[in-house]
N, C-alpha and C positions, 0 to 999 in steps of 0.2 A: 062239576062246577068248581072255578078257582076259589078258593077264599079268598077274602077282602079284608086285606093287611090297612091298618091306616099307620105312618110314620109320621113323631113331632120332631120338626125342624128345631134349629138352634131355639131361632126365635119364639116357637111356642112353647121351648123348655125352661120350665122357671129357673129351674139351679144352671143350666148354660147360660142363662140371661145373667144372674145373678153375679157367675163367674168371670162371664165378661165386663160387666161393671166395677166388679174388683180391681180385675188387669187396669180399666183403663185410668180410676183412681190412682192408681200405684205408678201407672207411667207418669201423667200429670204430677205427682207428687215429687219422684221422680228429676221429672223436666224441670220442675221448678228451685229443685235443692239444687242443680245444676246450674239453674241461670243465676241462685242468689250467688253460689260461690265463685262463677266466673264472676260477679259484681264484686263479691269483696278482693279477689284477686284486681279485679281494676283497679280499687278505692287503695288496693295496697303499697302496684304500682305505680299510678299514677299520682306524679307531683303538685300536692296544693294544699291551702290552707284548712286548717283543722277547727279552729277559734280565737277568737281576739276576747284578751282580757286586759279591759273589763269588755265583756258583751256591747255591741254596737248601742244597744238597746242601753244601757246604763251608765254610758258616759255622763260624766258631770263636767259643769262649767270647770270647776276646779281641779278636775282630774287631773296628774300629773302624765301620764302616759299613758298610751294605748298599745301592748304587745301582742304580734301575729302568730299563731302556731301551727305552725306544718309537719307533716307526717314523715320528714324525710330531715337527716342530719344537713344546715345550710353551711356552704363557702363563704368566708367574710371578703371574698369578691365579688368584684361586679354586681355591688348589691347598690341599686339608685332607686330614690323615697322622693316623692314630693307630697305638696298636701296643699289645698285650695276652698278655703281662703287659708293664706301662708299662717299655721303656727305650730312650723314643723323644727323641733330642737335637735339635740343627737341622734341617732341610732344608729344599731350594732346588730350583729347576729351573736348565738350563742347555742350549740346543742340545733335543737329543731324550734329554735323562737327567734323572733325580730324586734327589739325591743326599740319601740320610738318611744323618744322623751319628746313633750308636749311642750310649749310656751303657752303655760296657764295665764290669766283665767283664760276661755272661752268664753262666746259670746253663747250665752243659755236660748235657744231656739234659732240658734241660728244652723245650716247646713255646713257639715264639714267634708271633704271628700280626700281620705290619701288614697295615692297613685304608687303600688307600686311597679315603677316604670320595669325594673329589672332583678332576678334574685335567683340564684342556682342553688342546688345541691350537690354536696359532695359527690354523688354519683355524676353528673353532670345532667341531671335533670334543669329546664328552664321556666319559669313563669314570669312574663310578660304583660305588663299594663293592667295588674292584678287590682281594680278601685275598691275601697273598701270606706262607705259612707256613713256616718254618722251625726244628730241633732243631740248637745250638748243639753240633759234637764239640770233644775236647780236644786242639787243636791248637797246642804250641809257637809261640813267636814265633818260632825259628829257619826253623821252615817257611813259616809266613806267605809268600803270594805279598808282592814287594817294594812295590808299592802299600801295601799294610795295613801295610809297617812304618815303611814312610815317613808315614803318619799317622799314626801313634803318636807316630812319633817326634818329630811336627810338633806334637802334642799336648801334649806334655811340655814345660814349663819350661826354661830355661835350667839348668845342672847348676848355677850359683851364687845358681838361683834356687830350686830345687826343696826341698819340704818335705812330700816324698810316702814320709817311710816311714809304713807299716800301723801301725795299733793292734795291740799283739802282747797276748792273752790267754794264761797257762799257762805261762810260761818259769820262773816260779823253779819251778814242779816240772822240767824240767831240767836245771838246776841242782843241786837235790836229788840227780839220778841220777847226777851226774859231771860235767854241763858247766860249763866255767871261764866268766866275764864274759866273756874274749874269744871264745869261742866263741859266747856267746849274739849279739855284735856281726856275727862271721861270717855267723850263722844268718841275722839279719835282712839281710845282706846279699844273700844267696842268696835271702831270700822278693823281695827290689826285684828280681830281676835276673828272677826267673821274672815276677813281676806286677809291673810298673813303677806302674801305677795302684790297686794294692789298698789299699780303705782297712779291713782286719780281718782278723787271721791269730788264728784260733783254736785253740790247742793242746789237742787233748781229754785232759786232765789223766789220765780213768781207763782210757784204753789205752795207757797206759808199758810199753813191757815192755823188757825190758834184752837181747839177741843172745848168744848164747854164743861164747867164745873158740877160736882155734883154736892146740893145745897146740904144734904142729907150728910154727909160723910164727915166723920170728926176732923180728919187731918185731909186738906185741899190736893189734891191732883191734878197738876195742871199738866197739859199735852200739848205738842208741836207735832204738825203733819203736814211732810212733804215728799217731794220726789226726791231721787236720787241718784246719780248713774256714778256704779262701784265701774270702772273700767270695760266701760262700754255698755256695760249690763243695769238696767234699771229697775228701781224698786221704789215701795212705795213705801217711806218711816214714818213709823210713830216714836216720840223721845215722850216719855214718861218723868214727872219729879216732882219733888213734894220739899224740898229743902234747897239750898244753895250750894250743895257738895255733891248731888247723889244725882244718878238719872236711870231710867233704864231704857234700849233702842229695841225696837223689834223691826222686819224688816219683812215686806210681804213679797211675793212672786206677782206682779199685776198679770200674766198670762194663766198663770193657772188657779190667782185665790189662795195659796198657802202659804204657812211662814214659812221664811228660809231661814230665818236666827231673831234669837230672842236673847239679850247680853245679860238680863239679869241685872241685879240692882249691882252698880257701879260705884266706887266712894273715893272721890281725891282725898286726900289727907291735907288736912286745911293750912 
């Protein structure tokens, strides 16, 4: 009689089973180191933006500029910018960035969209109708990353050259309500300090309303509270003062509830 062999197949062998799951881990791993590095070779090759500083996400009203970065040295040819709604200033290439200067303020929630229509790289790489969208928040110059205040700042005249106060609409109602001339001088001092560049401070004459006293308090505080639209942009102020020399403005965001500037006690020299 034959003997009766039994043979295990791949499959009923643990350690061939095991082995083979090895192999195909390794091939996957493999395949995959493959596709990520064909992908960075793409992202190496291929011509296009890298980030905008300041971040889409971080624009302020006040921001002076918004710069592109790409991953590829640009030609300061055939480089064409637009931007809708229009407040599109200079720009330049330099190295691997495109620097647009802005026509500040912005209007704070409103939609801004630049187009760049056309922009090459030295190699002769092309990127075409490149949009790049941002909603302007209302963010202090105090906060301003230092770059944006250092262009501001750059921006600005000489202090014995400068002839940037606002057009002030609505002050002598103000006036009407209790504020001295020096306080209206205050006032406009505190609107420069908040917008260095605004050319239109519009006091909404028919929301005056006068704050109530409080009976408790040794020295009276009395309050004005209105609208206001700094260049297109509105807010809601409170004027603070307790004297005929002094006052102080704070100024809130009505879309989001927070301050946007607080001036601090103000004092004409009488």
């Amino acid at each position: 009689m034959e003997p009766n062999y039994t043979y295990a197949t791949v499959d009923q062998d643990p350690a061939a089973a095991n082995r083979r799951r090895v192999k195909l881990a390794l091939f996957a791993l493999v395949g995959a180191l493959i596709i990520f590095g064909l992908y960075q070779v793409y992202l190496s090759v291929q011509f296009r933006v890298v980030s905008t500083n300041p971040k889409t996400s971080s624009v302020a009203g006040i921001s002076p500029f918004l710069n592109v970065n790409f991953n590829k040295q640009l030609s300061n040819q055939s480089v064409v910018v637009s931007m809708d709604p229009d407040a599109l200033g200079s720009y330049t290439t330099k190295g691997k960035t495109l620097y647009i200067n802005l026509n500040d303020p912005l209007t704070v929630g409103k939609k801004y969209t630049i187009t760049i229509k056309s922009i090459t790289s030295t190699g002769g790489a092309q990127i075409l109708n490149k949009k790049i969208s941002f909603v302007p928040k209302d963010i202090p110059y105090d906060n301003l990353p230092d770059d944006q205040q250092a262009a501001i700042q750059h921006q600005q005249p000489p202090k014995n050259d400068q002839n940037t106060t606002p057009t002030f609409t609505g002050t002598p109602s103000l006036i009407n309500d209790g504020l001295t001339t020096a306080q209206i001088n205050d006032l406009v001092q505190a609107f420069n300090d908040f917008a260095p560049k605004a050319k239109q401070v519009t006091i909404d004459t028919g929301s005056i309303t006068t704050g109530p006293l409080n009976p408790a308090a040794t020295t009276p505080v009395f309050t004005l509270m209105f609208d206001v639209n700094v260049d297109n942009t509105t807010y809601k102020a409170t004027v603070s003062h307790s004297d005929a020399l002094s006052l102080t403005l704070q100024l809130v965001n009505p879309q989001t509830g927070q301050q946007a500037f607080n001036s601090g006690v103000i004092t004409s020299t009488p």
